[in-house]
Wavefront OBJ file of the C-alpha trace (Angstrom):
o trace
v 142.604 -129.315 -22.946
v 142.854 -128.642 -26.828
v 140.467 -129.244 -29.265
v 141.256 -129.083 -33.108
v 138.512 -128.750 -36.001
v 138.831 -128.521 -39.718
v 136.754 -127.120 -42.204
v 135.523 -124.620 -45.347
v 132.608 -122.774 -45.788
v 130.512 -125.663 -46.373
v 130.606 -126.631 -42.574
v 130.818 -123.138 -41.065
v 127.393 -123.914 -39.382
v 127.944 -127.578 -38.230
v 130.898 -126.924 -37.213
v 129.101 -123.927 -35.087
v 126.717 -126.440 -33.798
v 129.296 -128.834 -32.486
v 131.770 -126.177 -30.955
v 128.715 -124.878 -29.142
v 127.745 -127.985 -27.882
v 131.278 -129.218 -26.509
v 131.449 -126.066 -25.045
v 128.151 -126.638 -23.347
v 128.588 -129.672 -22.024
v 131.690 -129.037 -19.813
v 132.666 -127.275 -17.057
v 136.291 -125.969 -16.989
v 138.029 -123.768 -20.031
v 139.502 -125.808 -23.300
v 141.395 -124.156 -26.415
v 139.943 -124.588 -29.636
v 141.857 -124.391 -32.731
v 140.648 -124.287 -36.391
v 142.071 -125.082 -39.482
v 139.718 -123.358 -42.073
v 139.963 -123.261 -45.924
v 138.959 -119.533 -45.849
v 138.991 -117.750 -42.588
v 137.228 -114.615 -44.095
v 134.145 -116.768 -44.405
v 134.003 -117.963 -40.909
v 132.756 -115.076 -37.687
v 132.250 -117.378 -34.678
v 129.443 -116.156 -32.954
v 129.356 -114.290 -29.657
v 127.454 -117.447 -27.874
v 131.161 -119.236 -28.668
v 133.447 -116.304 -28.629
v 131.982 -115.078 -25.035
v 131.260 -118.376 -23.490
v 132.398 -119.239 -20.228
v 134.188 -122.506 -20.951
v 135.745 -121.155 -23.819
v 139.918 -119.946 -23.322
v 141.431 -119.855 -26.568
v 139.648 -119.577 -30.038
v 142.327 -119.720 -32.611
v 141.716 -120.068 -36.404
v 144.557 -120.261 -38.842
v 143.737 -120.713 -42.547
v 145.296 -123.472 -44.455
v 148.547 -122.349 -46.258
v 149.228 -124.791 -48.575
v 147.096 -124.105 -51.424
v 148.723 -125.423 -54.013
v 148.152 -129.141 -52.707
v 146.344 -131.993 -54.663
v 144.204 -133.509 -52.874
v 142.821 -136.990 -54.116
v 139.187 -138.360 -54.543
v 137.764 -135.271 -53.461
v 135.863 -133.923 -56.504
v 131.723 -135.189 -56.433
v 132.476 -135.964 -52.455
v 130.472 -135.417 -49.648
v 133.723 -134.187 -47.715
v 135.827 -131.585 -48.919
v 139.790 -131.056 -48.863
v 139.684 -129.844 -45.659
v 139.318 -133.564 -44.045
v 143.050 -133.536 -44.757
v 143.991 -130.365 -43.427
v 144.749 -132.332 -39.994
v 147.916 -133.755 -41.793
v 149.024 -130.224 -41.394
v 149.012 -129.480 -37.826
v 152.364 -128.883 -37.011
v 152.266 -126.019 -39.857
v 149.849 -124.427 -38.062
v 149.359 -125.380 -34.283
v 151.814 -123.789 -31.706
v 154.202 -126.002 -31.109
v 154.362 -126.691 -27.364
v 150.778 -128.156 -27.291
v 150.795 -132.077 -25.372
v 148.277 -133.043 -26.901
v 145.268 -132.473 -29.100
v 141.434 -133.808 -30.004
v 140.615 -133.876 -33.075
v 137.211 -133.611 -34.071
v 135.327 -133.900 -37.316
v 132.468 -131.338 -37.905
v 129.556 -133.719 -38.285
v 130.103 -134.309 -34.105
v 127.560 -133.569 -31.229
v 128.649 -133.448 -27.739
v 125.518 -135.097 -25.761
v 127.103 -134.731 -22.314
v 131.120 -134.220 -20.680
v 133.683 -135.403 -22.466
v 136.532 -134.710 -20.335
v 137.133 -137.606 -18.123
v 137.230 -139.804 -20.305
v 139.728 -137.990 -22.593
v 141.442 -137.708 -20.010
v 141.677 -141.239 -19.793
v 142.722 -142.010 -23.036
v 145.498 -139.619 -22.515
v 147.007 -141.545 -19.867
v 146.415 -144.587 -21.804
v 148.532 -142.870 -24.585
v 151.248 -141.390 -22.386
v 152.155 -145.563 -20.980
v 152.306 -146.371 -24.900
v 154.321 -145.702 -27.750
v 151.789 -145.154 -29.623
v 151.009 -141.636 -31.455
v 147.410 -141.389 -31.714
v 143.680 -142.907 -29.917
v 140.760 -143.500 -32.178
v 138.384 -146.307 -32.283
v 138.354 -149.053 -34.405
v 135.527 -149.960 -36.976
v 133.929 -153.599 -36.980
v 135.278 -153.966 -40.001
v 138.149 -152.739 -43.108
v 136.388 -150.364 -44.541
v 138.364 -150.370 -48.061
v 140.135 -153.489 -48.945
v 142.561 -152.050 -51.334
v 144.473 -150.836 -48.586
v 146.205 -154.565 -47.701
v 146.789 -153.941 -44.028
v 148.518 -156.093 -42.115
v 147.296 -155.825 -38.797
v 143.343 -156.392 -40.226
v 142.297 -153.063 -38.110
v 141.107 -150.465 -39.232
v 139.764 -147.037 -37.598
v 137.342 -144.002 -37.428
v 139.036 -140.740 -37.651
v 136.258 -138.515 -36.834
v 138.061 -138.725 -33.259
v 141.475 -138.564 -32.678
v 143.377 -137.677 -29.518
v 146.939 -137.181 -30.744
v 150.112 -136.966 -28.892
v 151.452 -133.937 -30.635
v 154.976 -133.935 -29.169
v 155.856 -137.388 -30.499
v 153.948 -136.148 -33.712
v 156.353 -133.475 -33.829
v 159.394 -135.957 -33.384
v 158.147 -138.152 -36.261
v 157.579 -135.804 -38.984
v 154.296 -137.123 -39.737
v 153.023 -134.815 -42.164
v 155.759 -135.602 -45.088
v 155.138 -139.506 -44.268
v 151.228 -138.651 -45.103
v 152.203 -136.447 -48.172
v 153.889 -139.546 -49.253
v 151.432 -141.890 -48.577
v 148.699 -139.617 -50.357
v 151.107 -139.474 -53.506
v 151.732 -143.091 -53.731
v 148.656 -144.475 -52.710
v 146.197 -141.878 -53.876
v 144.677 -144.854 -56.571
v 143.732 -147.355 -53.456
v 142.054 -144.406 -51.449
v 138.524 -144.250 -51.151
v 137.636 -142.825 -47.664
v 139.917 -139.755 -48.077
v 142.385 -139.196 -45.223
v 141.136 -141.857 -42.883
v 142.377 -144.307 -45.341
v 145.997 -142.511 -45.404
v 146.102 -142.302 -41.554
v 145.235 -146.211 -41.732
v 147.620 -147.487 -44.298
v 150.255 -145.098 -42.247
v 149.582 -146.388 -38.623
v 148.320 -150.081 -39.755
v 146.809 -151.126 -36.541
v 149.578 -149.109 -34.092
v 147.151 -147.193 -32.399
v 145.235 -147.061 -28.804
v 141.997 -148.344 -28.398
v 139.302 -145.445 -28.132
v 136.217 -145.788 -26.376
v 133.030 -146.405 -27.950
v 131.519 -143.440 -25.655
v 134.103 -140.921 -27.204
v 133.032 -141.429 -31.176
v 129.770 -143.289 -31.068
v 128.707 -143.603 -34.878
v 125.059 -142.229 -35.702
v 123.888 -143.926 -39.225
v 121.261 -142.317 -40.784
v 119.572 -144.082 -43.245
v 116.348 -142.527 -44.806
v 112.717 -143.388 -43.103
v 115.368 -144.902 -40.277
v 112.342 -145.729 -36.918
v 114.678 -145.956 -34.333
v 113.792 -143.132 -31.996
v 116.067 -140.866 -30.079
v 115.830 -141.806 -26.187
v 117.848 -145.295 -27.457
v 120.611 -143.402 -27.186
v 122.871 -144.861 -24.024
v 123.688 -142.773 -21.179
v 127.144 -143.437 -21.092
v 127.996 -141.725 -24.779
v 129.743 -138.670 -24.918
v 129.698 -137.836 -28.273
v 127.896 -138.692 -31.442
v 129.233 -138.986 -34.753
v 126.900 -138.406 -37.774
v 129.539 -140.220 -40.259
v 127.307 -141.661 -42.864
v 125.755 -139.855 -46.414
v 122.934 -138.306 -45.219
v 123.869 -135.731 -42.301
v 121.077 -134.306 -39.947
v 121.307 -130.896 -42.167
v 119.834 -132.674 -45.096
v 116.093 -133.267 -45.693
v 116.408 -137.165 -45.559
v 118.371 -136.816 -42.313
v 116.002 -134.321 -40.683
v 112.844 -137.134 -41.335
v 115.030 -138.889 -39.267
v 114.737 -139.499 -35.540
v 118.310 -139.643 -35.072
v 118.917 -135.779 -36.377
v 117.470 -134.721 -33.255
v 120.724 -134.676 -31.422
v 121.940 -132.017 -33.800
v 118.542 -129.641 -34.556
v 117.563 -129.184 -30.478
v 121.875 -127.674 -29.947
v 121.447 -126.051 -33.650
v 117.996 -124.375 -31.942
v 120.115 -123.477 -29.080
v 122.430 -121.435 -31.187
v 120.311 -119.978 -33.730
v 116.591 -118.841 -34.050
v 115.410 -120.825 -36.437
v 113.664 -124.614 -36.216
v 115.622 -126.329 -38.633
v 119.430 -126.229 -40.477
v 118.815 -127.313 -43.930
v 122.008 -127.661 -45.933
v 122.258 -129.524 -49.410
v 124.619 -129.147 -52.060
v 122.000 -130.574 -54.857
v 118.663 -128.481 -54.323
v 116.498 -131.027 -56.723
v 117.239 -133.353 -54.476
v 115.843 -131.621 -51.496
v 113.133 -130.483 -53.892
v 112.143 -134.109 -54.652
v 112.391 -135.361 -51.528
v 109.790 -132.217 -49.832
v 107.236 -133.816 -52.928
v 107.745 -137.495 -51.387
v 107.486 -135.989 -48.056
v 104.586 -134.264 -48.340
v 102.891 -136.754 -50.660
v 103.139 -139.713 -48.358
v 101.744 -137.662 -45.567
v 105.520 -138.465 -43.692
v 105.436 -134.404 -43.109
v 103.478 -134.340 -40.408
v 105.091 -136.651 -38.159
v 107.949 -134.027 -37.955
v 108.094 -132.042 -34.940
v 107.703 -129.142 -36.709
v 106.221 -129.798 -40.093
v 105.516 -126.002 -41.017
v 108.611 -124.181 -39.906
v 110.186 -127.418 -41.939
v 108.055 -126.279 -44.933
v 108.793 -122.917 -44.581
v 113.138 -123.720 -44.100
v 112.634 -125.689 -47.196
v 111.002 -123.120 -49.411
v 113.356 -120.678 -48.254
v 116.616 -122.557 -48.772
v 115.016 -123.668 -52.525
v 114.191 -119.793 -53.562
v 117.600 -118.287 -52.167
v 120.739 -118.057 -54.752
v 118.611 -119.949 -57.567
v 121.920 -120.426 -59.557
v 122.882 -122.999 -57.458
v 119.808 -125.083 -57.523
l 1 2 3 4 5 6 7 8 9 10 11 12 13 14 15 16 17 18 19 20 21 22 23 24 25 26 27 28 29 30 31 32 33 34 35 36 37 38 39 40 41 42 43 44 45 46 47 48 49 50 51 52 53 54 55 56 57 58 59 60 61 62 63 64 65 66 67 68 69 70 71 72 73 74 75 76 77 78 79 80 81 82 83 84 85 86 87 88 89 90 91 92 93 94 95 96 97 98 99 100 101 102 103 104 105 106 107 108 109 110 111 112 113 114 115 116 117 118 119 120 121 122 123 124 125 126 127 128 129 130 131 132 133 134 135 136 137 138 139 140 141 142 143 144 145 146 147 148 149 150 151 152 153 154 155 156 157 158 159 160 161 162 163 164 165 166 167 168 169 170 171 172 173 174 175 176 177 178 179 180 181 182 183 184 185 186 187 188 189 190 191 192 193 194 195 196 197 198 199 200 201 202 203 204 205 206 207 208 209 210 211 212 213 214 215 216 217 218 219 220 221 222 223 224 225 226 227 228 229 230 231 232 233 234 235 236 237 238 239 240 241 242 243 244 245 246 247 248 249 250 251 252 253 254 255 256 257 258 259 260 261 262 263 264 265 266 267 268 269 270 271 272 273 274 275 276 277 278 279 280 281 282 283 284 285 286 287 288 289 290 291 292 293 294 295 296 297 298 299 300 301 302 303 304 305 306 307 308 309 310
C-alpha cells in the first residue's frame, strides 16, 4: 500500500510523528512517498528509516518553484498543501493507487482494512478519488452544484485514472481562475474541480479533532472504531493552546515515542506562546498538565532559542 505526504520544514517533526505512528500501528510493509519543499532539511530518523513495516521511503523535492501559489502568505498552511496537485511529476508512474495524508494526522490504531475497503469501493466507480465529506460548505464563494463539499486531509486516489485525466493542468487552471473565491487553499480547488463526484470516506479514516482553547472534553471519548485523527483546526497539538488541551494527547504520547523529550512545542509567533505561558501560569491552569515542569522548561527553551524570530 502507498502512502503520500507533503510538506516544508515547518512540519518536518509532525510529519515525523505521524509517519511513525502509521507505521506503528500496522502490521505488513507500505511505501511512503514525500513531496518536500526542501529535502536537505528533512533526515528521517532511524526509528522510520529501519522500521519493520516500513518498504519504501522515497522523498522527491518539489520542482516547480516558480509557481504562485494563492492565499498562502499570513497562513497557517504553507504552499506545500498544494504540492499533491503534482503527483504525477513526481510519483512513479505505475503506482494503483495512493493515500494521501496531511501532516497534522495521528494513526490511533490499523488503518489498512478499511483502506482497503474504500479501494474496492473506488475500483466499482468512476470516480477518481475517496475523502469524506464535511457537514457543511465550508466557503460559499465556491457555488457548487452538488451542495457537498469535502476534507482533504485524506484522500485515497486512484492514480491510474489520475494519470488518464491530466488532473494537474485542470487544478493549475482552476487555481488561476478561481484563486479570488479560494479561502481553504487546495481543498477548495479539489472541491470546485470534483463538485460532489467523489466516494464516500469513512468517518473512521479522517476523524476531525477540533481544538479549541480550555476545550474539557477528555481523551478516552475517543471511539474505538477510529483509525485516524485529524487535528484540522487553528490551534494544532504543537502549540501551547493545543497542548492545555486534552485532545493533544493523541499526538504528545507517539511524539514521546519518537523523541526524548515531554512535549513538541512549535509556534510561528513566540509572543504568543509567551502570553499564553503568563495566562497559564497565572490562572493556576499549569498544573493540571501532565507534566507542568518539563512544559515550563520546553517553553523557556523554545522562547530563548534563535531570539530573531521571536
Amino acid at each position: 500500500m502507498n502512502f503520500l505526504y507533503c510538506f516544508d520544514e515547518n512540519y518536518n517533526i509532525p510529519a515525523s510523528v505521524s509517519i511513525f505512528s502509521l507505521l506503528e500501528s500496522i502490521n505488513e510493509k507500505i511505501n511512503i512517498y514525500i513531496i518536500h519543499k526542501n529535502k536537505t532539511t528533512f533526515e528521517p530518523l532511524d526509528a522510520i528509516t529501519a522500521h519493520r513495516n516500513l518498504g519504501k521511503l522515497e522523498i522527491y523535492e518539489f520542482s516547480n518553484k516558480n509557481y504562485k501559489f494563492p492565499n498562502i502568505d499570513g497562513a497557517h498552511v504553507s504552499e506545500a498543501t498544494y504540492y499533491r496537485f503534482f503527483i504525477e511529476i513526481h510519483l512513479p508512474k505505475d503506482l494503483k493507487f495512493i493515500t494521501y495524508i496531511d501532516a497534522d494526522i495521528v494513526f490511533v490504531s490499523d488503518p489498512l482494512n478499511n483502506i482497503n475497503e474504500e479501494i474496492k469501493k473506488l475500483q466499482n466507480s468512476s470516480n477518481l478519488i475517496s475523502v469524506r465529506s464535511e457537514n457543511e460548505i465550508l466557503n460559499e464563494k465556491l457555488n457548487l452544484k452538488s451542495d457537498k463539499y469535502f476534507n482533504a486531509g485524506v484522500m485515497i486516489i486512484n492514480f491510474q485514472k489520475w494519470l488518464e485525466s491530466d488532473i494537474l493542468n485542470k487544478l493549475l487552471n482552476l487555481t488561476n481562475e478561481r484563486s479570488e473565491d479560494i479561502q481553504w487553499w487546495d481543498q477548495d480547488v479539489l472541491n470546485i474541480y470534483f463538485d460532489g463526484n467523489y466516494t464516500e470516506m469513512s468517518e473512521n479514516l479522517n476523524y476531525r479533532l477540533e481544538m479549541f482553547p480550555y476545550q474539557k472534553k477528555v481523551h478516552n471519548e475517543l471511539d474505538k472504531n477510529i483509525k485516524i485523527i485529524h487535528y484540522s483546526g487553528k490551534f494544532k497539538p504543537w502549540s501551547l493552546k493545543g497542548i492545555e488541551n486534552n485532545l493533544s494527547i493523541y499526538y504528545q504520547e507517539r511524539y514521546r515515542s519518537l523523541y526524548s523529550n515531554k512535549y513538541h512545542l512549535s509556534d510561528n509567533w513566540k509572543m504568543n506562546t509567551l502570553k499564553d505561558l503568563i495566562k497559564i501560569i497565572s490562572t493556576g491552569r499549569l498544573f493540571k498538565i501532565r507534566y507542568p515542569f518539563s512544559l515550563m522548561m520546553t517553553v523557556i527553551r523554545f522562547l530563548i532559542a534563535d531570539r530573531n524570530n521571536v
